[in-house]
Each structure stands twice: as C-alpha cells, then as structure tokens.
N, C-alpha and C positions, 0 to 999 in steps of 0.2 A: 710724392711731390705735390700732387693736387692737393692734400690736405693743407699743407704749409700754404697756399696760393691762396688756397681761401679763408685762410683767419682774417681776422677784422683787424683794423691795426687801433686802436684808440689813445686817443690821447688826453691826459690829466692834468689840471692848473693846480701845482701846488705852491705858485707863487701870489699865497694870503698869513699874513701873520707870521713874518719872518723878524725876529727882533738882532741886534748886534750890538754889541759894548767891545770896545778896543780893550782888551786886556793880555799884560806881556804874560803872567802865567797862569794859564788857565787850570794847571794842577789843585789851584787854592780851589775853585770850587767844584773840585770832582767829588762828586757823592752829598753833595750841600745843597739845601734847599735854598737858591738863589731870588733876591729880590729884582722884580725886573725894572727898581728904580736905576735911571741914566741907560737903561738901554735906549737906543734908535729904531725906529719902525724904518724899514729895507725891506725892498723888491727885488726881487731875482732878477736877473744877473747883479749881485752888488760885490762892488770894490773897494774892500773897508780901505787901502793907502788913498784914495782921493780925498779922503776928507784929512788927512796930513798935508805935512807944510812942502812945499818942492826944497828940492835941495839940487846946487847945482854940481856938487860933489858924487850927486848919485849915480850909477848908469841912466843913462839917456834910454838905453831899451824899457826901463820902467817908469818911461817919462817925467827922469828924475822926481822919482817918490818912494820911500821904503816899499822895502814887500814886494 
C-alpha cells in the first residue's frame, strides 16, 4: 500500500496541434494519406455540433444541434 501512496501523479498537455474536418464518412480515408487542407485547428475539449446550424427539431438535451 505505501508503494502506490507514493508515486507521483503527473500530468501531461496534450492539448497542441489538434486538427478536425466534419466529415459524414470517415471510411473514405482510412489507410489514405490525407491532405490537411479545410481542416480546423481545435483545442481540447472541442465540440465539432457547435459550429452547425441549431435546429429546433432537435432534442433540446443537445442544445438543439446534431450529434
């Protein structure tokens, strides 16, 4: 029990150089050397339905936005 007490706990930023692109099927480029023109630079925590349109159709728990 003492050994587990005393590890160190650390913690690491790996929120640098996060890119995203909305796309519906991401099968198209699995195994493809992807261009990263029209990606977006994003920071963690990001929430690709915020940059869609509201819709007042949608559930209200996803503050009416897909996804």
């Amino acid at each position: 029990m003492a050994a587990a007490r005393d590890r160190v706990r650390e913690k690491e930023n790996f929120d640098f150089d996060w890119k995203f692109i909305l796309n519906a099927d991401d099968r198209a480029n699995a195994g493809m050397q992807v261009s990263e023109a029209g990606w977006q630079d994003v920071q963690l925590p990001h929430d690709w339905s915020i940059s869609l349109n509201f819709d007042p159709k949608l559930s209200g728990s996803n503050g009416h936005l897909p996804g």
